[in-house]
N, CA, C and O atoms as CSV, one atom per row, in Angstrom:
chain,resi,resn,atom,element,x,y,z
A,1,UNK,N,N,0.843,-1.186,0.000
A,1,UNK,CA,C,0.000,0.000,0.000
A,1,UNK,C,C,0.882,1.240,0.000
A,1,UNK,O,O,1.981,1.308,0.551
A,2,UNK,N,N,0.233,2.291,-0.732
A,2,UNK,CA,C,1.039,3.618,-0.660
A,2,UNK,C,C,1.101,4.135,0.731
A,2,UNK,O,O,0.621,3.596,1.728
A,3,UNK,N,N,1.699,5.152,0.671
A,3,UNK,CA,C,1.614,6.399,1.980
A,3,UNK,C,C,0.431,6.592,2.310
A,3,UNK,O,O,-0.219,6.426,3.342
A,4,UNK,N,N,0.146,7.113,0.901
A,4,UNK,CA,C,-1.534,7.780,1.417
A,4,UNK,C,C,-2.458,6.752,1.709
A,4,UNK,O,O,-3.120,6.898,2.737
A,5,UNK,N,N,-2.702,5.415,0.797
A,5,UNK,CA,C,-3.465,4.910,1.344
A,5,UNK,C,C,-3.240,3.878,3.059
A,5,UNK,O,O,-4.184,3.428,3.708
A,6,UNK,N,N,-1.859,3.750,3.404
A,6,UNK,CA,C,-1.552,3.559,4.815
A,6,UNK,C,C,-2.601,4.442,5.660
A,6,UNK,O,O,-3.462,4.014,6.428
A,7,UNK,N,N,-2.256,6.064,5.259
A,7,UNK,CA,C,-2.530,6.781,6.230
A,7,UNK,C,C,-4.337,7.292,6.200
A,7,UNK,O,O,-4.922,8.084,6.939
A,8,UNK,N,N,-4.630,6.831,5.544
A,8,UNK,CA,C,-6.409,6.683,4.915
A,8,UNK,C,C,-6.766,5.450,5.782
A,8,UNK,O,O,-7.687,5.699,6.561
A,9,UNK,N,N,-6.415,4.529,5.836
A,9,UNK,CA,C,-6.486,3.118,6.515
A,9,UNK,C,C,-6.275,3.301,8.256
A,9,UNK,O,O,-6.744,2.436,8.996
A,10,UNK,N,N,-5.817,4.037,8.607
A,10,UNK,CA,C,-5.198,4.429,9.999
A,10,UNK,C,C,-6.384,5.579,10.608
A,10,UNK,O,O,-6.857,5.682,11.739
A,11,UNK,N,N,-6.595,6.243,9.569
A,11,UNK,CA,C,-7.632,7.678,10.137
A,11,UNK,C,C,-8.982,6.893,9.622
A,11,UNK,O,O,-9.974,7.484,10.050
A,12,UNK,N,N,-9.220,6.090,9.072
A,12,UNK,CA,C,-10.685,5.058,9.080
A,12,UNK,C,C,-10.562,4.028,10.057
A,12,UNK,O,O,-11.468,3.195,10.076
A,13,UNK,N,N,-9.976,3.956,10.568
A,13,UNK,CA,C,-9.363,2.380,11.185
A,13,UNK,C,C,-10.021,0.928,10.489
A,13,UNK,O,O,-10.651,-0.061,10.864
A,14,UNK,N,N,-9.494,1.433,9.354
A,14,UNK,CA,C,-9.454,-0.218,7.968
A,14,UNK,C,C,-8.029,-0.970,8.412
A,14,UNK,O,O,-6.877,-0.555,8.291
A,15,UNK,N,N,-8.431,-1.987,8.864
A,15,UNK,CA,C,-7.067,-3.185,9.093
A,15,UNK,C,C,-8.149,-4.159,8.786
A,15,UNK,O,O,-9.367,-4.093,8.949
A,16,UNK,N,N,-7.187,-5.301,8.182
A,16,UNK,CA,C,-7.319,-6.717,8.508
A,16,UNK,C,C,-6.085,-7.458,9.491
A,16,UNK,O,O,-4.902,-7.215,9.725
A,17,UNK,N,N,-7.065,-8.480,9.906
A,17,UNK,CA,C,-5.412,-9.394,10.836
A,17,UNK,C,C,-5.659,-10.582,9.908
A,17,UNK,O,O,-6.675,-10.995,9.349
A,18,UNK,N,N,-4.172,-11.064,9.935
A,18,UNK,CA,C,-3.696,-11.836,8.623
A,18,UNK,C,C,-4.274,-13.751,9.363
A,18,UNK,O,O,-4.115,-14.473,10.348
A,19,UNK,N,N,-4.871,-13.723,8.217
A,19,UNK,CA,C,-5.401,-15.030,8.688
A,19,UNK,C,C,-4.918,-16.090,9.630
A,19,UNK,O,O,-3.714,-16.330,9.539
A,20,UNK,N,N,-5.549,-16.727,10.452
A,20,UNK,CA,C,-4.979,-17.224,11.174
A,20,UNK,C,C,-4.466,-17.108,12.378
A,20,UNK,O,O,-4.497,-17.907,13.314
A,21,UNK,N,N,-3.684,-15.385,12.247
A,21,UNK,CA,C,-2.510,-15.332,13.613
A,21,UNK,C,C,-3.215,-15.095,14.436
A,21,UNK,O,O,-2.561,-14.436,15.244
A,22,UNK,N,N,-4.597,-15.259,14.924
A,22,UNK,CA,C,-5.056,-15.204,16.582
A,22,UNK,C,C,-6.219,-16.098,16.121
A,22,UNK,O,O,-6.479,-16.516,14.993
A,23,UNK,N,N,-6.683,-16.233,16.985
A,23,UNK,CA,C,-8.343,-17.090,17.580
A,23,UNK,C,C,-9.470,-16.295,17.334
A,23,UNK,O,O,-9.367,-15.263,16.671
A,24,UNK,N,N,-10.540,-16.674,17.803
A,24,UNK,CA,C,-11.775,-15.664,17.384
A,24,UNK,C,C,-11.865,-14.704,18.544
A,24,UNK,O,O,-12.361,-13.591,18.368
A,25,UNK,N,N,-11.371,-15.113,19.820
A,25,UNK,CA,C,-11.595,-14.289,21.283
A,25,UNK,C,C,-10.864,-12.871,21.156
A,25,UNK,O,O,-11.376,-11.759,21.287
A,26,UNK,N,N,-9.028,-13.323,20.757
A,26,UNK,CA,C,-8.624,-12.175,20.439
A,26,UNK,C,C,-9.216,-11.282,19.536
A,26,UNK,O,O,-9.796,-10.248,19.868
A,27,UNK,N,N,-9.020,-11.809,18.051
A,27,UNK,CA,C,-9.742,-11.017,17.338
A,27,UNK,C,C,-10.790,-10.230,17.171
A,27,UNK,O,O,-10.851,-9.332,16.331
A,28,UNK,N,N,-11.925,-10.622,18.202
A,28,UNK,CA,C,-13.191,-9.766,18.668
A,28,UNK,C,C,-12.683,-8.929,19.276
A,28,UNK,O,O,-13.022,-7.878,18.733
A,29,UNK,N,N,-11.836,-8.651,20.383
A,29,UNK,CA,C,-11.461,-7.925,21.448
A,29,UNK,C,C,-10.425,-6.411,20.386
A,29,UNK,O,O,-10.645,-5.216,20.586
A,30,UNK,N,N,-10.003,-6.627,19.967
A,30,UNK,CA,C,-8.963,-6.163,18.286
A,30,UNK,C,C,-10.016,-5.481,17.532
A,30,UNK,O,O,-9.753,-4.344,17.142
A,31,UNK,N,N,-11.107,-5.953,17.273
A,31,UNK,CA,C,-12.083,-5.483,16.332
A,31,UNK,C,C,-12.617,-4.263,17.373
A,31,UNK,O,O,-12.511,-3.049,17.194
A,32,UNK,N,N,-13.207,-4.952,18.486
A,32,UNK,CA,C,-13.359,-4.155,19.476
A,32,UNK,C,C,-13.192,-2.657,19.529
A,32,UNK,O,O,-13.956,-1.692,19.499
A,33,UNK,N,N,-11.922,-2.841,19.617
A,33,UNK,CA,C,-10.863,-2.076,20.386
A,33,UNK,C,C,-10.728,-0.840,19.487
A,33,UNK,O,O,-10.921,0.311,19.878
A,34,UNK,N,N,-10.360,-1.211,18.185
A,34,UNK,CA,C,-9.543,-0.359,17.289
A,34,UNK,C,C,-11.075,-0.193,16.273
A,34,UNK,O,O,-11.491,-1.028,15.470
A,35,UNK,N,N,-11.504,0.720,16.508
A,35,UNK,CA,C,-12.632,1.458,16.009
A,35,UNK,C,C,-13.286,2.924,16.075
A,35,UNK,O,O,-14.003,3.228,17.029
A,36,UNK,N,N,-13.032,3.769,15.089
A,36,UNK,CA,C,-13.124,4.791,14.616
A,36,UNK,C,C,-13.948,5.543,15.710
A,36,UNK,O,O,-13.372,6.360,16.428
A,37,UNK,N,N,-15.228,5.298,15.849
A,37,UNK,CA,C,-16.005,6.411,16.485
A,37,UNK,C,C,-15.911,5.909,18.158
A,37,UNK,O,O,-16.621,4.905,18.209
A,38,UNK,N,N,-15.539,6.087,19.061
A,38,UNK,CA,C,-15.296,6.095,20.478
A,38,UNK,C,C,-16.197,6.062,21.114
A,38,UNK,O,O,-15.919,5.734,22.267
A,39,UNK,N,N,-17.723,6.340,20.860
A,39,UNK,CA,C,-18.323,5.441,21.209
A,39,UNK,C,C,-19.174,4.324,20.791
A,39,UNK,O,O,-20.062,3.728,21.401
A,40,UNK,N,N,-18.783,4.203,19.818
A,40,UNK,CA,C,-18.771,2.332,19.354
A,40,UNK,C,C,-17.743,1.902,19.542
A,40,UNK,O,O,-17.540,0.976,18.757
A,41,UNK,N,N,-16.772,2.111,20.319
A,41,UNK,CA,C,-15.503,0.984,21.140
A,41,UNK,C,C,-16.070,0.521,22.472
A,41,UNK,O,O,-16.936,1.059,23.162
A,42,UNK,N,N,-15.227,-0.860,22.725
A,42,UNK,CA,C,-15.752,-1.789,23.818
A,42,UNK,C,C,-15.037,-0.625,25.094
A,42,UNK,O,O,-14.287,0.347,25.013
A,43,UNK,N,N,-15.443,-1.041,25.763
A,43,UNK,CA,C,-15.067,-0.351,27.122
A,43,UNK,C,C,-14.220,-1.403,27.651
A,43,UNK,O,O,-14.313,-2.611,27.434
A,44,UNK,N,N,-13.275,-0.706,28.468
A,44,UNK,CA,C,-12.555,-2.127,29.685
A,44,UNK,C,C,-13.452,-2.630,29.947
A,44,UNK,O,O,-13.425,-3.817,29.623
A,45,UNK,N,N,-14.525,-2.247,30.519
A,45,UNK,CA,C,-15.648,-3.550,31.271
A,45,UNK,C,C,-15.904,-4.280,30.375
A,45,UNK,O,O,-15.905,-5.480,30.645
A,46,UNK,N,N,-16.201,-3.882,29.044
A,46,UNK,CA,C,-16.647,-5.049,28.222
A,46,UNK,C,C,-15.672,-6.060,27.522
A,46,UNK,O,O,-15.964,-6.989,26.769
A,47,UNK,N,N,-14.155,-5.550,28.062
A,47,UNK,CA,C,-12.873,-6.679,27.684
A,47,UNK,C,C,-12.656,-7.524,28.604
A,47,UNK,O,O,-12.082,-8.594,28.400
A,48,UNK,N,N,-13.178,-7.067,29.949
A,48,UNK,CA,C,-12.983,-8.028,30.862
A,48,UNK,C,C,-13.654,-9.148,31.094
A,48,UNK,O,O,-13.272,-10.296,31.321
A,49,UNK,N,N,-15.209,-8.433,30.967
A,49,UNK,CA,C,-15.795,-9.957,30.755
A,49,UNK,C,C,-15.506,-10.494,29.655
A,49,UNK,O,O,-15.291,-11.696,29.809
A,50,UNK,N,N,-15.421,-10.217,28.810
A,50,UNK,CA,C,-15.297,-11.165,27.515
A,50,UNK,C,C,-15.165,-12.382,27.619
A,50,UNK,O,O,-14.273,-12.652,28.423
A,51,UNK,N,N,-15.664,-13.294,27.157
A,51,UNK,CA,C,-15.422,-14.684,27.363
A,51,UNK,C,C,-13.773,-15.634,27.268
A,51,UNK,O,O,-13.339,-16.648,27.814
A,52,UNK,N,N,-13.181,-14.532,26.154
A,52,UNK,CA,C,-11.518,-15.043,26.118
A,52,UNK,C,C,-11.132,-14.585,27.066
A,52,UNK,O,O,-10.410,-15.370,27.680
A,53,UNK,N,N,-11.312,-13.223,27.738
A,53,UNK,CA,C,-10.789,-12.837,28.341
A,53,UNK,C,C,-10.783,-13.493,29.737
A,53,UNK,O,O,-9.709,-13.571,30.333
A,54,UNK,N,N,-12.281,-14.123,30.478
A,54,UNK,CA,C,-12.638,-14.417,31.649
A,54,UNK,C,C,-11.718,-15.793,31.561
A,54,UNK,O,O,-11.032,-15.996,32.562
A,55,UNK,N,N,-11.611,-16.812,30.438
A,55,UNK,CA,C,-11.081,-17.982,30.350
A,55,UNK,C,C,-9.878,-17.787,30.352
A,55,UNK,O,O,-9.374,-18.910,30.384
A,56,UNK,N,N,-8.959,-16.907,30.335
A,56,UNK,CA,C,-7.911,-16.632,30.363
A,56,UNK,C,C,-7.099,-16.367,31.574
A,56,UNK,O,O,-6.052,-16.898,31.943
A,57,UNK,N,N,-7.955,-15.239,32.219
A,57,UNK,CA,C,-7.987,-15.382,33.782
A,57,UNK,C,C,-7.948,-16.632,34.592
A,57,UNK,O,O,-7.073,-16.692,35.456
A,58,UNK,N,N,-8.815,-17.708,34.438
A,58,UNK,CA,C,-9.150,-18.634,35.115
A,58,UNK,C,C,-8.102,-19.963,34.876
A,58,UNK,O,O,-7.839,-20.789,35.750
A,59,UNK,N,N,-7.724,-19.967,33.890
A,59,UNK,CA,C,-6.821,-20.588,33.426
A,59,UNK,C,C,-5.697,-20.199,34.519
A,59,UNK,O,O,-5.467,-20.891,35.511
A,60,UNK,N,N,-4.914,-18.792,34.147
A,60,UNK,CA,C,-3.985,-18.948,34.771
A,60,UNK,C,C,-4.072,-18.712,36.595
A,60,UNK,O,O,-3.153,-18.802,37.409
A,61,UNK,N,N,-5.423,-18.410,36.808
A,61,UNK,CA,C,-5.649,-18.898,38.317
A,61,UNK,C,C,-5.442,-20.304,38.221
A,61,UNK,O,O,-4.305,-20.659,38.532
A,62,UNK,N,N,-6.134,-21.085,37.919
A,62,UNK,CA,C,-6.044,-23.023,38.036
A,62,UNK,C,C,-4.538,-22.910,38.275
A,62,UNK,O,O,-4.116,-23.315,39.358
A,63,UNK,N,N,-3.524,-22.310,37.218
A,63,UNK,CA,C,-2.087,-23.008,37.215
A,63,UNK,C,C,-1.529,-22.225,38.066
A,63,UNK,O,O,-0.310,-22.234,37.897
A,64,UNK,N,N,-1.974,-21.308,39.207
A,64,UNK,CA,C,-1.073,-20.175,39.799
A,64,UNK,C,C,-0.191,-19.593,39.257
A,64,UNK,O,O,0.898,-19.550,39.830
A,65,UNK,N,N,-0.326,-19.080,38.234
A,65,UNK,CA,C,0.661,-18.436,36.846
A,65,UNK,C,C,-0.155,-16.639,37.763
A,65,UNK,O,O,0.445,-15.639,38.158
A,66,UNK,N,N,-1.923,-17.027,37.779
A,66,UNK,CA,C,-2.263,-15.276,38.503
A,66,UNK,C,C,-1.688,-14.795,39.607
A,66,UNK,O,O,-1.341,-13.641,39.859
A,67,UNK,N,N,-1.617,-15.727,40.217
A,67,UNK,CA,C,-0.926,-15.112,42.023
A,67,UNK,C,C,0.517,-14.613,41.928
A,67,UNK,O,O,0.989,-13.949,42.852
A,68,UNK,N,N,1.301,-14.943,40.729
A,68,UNK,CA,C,2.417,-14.305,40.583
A,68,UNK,C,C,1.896,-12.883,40.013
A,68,UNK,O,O,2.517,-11.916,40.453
A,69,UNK,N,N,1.280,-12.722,39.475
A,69,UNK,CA,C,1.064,-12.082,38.276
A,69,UNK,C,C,0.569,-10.512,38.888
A,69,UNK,O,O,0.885,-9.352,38.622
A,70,UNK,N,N,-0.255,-11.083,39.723
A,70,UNK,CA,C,-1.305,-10.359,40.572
A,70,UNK,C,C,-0.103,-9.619,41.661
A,70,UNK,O,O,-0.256,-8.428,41.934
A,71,UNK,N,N,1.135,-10.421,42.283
A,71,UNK,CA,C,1.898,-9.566,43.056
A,71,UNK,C,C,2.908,-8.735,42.235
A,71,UNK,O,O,3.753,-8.142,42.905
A,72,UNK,N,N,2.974,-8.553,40.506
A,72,UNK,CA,C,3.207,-7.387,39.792
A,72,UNK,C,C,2.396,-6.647,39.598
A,72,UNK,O,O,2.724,-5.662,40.260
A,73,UNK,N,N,1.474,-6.436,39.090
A,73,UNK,CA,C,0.369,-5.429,38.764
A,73,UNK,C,C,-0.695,-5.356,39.463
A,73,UNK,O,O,-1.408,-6.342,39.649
A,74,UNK,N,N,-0.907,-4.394,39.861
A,74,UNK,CA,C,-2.410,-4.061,40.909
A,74,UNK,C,C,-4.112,-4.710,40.599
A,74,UNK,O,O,-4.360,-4.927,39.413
A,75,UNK,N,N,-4.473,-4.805,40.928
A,75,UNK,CA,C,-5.892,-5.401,40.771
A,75,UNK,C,C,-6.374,-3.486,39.861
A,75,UNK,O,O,-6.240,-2.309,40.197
A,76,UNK,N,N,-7.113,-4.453,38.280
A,76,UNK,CA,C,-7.641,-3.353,37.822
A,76,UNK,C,C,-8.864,-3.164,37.989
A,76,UNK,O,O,-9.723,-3.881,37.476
A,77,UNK,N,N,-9.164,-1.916,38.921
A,77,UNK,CA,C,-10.784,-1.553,38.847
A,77,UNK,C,C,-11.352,-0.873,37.965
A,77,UNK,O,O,-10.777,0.088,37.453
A,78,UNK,N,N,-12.913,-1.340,37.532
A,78,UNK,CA,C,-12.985,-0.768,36.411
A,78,UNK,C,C,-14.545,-0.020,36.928
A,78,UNK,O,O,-15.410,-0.636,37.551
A,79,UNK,N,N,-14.636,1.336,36.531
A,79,UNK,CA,C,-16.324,1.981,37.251
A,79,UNK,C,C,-17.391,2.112,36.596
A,79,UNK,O,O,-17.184,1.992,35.389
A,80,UNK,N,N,-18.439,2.305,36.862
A,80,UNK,CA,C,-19.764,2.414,36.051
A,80,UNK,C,C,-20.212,3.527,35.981
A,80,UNK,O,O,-21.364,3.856,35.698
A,81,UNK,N,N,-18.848,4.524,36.371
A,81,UNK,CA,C,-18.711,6.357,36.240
A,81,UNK,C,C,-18.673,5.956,34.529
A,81,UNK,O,O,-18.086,5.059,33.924
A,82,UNK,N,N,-19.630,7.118,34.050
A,82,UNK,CA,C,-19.773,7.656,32.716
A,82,UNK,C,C,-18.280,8.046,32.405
A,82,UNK,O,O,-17.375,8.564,33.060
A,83,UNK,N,N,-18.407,7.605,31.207
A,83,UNK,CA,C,-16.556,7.684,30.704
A,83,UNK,C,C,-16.568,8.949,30.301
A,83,UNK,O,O,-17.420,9.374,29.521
A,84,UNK,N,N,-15.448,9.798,30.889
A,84,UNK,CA,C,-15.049,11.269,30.171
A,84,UNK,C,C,-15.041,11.887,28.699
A,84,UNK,O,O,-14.522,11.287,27.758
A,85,UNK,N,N,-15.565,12.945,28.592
A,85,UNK,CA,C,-15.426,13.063,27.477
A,85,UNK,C,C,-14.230,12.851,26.622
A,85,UNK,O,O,-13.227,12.692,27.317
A,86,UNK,N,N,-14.012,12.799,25.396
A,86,UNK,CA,C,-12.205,12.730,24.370
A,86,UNK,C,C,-11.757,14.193,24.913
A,86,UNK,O,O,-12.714,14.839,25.338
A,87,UNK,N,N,-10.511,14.844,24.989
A,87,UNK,CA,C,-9.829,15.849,24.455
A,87,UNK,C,C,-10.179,15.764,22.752
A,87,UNK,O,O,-10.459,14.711,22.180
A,88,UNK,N,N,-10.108,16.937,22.171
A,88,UNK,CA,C,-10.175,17.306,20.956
A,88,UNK,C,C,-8.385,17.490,20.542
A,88,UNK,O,O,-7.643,18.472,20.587
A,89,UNK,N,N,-8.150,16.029,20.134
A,89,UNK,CA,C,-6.822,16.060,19.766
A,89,UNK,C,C,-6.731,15.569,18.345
A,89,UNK,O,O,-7.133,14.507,17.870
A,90,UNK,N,N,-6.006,16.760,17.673
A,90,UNK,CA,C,-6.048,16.758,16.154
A,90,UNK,C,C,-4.970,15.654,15.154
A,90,UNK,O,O,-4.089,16.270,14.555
A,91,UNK,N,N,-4.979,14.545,15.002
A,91,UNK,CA,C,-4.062,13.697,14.850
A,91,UNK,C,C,-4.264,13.698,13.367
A,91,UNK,O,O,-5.057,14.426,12.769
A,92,UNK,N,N,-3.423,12.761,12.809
A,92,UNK,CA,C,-3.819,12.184,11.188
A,92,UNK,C,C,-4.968,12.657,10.709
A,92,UNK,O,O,-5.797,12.294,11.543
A,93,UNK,N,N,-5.636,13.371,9.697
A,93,UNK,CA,C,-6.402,13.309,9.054
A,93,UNK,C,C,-6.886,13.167,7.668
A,93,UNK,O,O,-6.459,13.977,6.845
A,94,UNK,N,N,-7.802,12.159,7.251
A,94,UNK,CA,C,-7.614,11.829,5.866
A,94,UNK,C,C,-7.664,13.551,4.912
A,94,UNK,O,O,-7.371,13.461,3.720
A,95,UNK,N,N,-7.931,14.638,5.313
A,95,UNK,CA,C,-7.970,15.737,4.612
A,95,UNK,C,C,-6.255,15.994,4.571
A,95,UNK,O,O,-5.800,16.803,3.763
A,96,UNK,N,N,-5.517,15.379,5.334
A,96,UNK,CA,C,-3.671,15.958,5.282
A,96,UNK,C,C,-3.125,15.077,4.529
A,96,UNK,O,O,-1.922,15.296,4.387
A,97,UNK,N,N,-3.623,13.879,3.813
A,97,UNK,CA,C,-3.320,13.453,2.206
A,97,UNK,C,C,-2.902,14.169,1.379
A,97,UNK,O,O,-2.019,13.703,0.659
A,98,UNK,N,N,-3.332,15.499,1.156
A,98,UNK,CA,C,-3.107,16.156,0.032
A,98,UNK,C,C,-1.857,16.935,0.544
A,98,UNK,O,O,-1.312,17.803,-0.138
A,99,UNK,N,N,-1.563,16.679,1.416
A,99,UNK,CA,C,-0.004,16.820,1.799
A,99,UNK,C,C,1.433,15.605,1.118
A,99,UNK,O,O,2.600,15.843,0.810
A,100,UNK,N,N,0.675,14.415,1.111
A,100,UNK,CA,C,1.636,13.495,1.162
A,100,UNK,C,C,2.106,13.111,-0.530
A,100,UNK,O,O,2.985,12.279,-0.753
């Protein structure tokens, strides 16, 4: 792909993930995630439950792989406080093409 269309693909958030290299759990969570209008993105709450996500957890509770894990990184809380508005931060825009 060119420049421009890289940077057209980035300010739409058009990706594909290349067949294969994850599962369907990740890949929902990816689709999720990386999506243009902010509020049609998943929220942390809705990555946590996620079903890959909860099986993932539990997993490495069964093998005590979490209790290590858990004495590096803090327990993440997540609130049912209304999420803040964006800053108006002017990044990439498909109109600064006609720059490239």
């Amino acid at each position: 792909a060119s420049k421009k269309e890289t940077i057209t693909n980035i300010c739409e958030a058009i990706f594909e993930l290349p067949a294969g290299s994850t599962t369907k759990g990740p890949e929902e969570i990816v689709h999720g995630l990386l999506v243009k209008r902010q509020e049609a993105r998943l929220l942390l709450r809705q990555v946590l439950i996620h079903p890959w996500v909860k099986r993932a957890r539990e997993d490495l509770s069964s093998s005590g792989g979490y209790a290590n894990a858990e004495r590096r990184a803090p327990e993440l809380v997540v609130s049912n406080a209304p999420r803040p508005k964006a800053r108006s931060r002017r990044g990439p825009q498909a109109s600064d093409l006609n720059a490239v």
